[in-house]
N, CA and C of each residue as an Amber inpcrd file, in Angstrom:
protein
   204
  89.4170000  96.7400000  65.5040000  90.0890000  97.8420000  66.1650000
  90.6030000  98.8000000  65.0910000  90.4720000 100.1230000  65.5550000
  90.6910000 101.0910000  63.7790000  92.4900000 101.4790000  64.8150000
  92.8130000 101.7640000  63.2260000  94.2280000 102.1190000  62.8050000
  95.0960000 102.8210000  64.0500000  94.4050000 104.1780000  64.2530000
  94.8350000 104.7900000  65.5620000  95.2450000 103.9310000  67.0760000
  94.5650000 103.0540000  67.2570000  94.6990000 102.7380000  68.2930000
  95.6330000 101.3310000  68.3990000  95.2520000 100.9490000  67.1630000
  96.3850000  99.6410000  67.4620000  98.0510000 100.4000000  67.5100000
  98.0700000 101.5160000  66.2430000  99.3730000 101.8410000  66.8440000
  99.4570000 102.3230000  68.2410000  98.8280000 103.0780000  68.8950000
  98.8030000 103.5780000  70.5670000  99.0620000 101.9290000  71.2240000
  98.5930000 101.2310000  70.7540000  98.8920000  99.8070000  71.5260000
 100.3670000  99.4270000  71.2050000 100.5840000  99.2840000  70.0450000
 101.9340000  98.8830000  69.4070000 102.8680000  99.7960000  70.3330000
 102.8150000 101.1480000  70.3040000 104.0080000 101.8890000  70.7700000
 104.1130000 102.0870000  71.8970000 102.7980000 101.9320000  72.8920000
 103.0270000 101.4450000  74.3210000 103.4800000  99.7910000  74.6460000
 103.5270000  99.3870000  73.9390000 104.1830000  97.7030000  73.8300000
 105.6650000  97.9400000  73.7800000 105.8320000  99.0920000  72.9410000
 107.4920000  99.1060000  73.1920000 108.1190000 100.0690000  73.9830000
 107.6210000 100.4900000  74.8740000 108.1030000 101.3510000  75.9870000
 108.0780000 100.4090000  77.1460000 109.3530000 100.9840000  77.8740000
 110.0590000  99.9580000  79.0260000 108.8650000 100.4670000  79.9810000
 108.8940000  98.8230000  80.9100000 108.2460000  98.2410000  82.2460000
 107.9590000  99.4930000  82.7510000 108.9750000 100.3780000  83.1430000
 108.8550000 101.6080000  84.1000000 108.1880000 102.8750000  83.3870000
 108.0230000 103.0760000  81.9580000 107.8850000 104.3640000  81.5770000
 106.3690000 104.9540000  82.1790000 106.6260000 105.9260000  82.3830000
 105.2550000 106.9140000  82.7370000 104.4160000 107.8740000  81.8670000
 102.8710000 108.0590000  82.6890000 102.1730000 108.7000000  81.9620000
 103.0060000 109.7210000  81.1420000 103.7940000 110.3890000  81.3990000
 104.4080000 111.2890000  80.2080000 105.1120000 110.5040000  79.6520000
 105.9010000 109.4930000  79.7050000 106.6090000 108.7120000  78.5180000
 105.6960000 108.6500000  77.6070000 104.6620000 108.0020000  78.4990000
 103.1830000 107.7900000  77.0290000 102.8300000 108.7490000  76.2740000
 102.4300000 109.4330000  77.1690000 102.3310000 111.2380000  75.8830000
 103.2150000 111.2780000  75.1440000 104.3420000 111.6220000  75.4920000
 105.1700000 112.1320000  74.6440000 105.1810000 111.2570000  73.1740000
 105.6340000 110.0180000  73.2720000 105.7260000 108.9760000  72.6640000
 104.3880000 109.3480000  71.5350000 103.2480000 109.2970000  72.1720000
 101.9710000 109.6880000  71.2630000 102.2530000 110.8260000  70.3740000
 102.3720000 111.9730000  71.1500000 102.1930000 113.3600000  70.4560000
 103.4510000 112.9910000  69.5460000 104.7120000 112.5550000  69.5260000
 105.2310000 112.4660000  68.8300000 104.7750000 111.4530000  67.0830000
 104.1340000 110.5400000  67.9210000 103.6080000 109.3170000  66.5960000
 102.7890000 110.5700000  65.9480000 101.7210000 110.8230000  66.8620000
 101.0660000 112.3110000  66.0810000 101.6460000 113.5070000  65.0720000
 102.3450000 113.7880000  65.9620000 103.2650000 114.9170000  64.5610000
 104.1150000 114.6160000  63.6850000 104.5400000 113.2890000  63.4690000
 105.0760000 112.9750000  62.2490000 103.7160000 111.9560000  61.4790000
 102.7650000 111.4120000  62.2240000 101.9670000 111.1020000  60.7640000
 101.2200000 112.3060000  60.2710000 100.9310000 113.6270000  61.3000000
 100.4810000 114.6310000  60.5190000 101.4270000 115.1790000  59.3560000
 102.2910000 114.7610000  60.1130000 103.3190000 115.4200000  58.6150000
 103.4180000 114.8390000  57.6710000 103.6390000 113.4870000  57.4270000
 103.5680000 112.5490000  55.8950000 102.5120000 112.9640000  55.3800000
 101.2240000 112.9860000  56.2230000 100.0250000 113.4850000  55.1830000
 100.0870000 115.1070000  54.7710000 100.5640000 115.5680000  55.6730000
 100.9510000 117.2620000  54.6690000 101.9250000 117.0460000  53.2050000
 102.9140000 116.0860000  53.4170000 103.5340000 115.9490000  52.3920000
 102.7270000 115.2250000  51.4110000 102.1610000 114.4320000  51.6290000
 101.4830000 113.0440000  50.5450000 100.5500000 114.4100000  50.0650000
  99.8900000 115.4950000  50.8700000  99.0820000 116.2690000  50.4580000
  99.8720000 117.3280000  49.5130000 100.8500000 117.5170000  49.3710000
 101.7420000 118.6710000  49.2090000 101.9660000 119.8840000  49.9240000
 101.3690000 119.8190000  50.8310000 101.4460000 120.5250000  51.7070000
 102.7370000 121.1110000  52.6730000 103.9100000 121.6640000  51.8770000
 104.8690000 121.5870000  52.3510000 105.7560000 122.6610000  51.8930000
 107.0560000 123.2720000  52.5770000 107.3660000 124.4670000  52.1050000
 108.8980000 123.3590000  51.5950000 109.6600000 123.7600000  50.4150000
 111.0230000 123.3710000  50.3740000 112.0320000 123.7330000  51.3330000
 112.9140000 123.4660000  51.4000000 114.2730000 124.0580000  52.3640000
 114.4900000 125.2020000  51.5510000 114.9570000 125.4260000  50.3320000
 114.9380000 126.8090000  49.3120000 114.2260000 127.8360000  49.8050000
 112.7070000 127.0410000  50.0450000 111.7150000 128.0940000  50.2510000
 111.9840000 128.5670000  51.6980000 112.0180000 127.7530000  52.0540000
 111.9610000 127.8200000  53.5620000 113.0860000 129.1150000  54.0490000
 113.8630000 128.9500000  53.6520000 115.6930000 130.0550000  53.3450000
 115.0260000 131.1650000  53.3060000 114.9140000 131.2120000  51.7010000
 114.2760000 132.3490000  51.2830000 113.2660000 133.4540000  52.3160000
 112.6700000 132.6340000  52.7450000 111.2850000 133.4620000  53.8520000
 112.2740000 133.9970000  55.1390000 112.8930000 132.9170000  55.2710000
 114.0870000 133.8870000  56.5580000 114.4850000 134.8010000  56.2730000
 115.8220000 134.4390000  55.1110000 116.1490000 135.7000000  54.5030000
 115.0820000 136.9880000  54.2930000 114.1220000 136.7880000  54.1750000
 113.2080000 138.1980000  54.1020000 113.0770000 138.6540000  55.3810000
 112.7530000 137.8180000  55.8260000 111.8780000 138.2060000  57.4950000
 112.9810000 138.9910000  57.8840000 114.4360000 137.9280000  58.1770000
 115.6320000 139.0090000  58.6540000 115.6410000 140.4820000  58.1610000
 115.6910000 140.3360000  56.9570000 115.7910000 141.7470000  55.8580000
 115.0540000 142.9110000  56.2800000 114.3180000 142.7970000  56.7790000
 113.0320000 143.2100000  57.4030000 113.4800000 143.8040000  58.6060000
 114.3930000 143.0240000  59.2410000 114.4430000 143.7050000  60.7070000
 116.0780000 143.9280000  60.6970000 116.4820000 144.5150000  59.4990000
 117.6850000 144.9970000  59.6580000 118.6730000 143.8400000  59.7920000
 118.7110000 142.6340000  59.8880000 119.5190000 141.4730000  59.9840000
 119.8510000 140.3240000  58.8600000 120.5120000 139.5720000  58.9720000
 121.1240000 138.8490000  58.0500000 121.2460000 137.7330000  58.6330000
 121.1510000 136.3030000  57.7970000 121.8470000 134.9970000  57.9750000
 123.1270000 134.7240000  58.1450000 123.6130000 134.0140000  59.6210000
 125.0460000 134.5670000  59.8960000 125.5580000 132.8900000  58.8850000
């Protein structure tokens, strides 16, 4: 059984008796967007918080506004 799916098994194993088709989604898309994200990071793929500031601060600057 490949990698993907045993976790989809694992994390529907730990959702209660009652949860529903959207518990399941959610639960997924969530496992989904944080292992996409470790691999953006393991990739470097990633902006700093500094950086991240910085780009606001412009964007605001831009439209006449400021970081309150």
């Amino acid at each position: 059984m490949n990698a993907v799916k045993e976790q989809a098994i694992s994390l529907i194993k730990t959702l209660s008796e009652d949860c529903t088709y959207e518990d399941i989604q959610y639960h997924l898309y969530v496992l989904e967007k944080v292992e996409k994200g470790i691999k953006a990071i393991d990739e470097g793929k990633f902006v700093s918080q500094d950086e991240a500031e910085k780009r606001v601060r412009t964007w605001l600057a831009s439209r006449g506004q400021t970081l309150h």
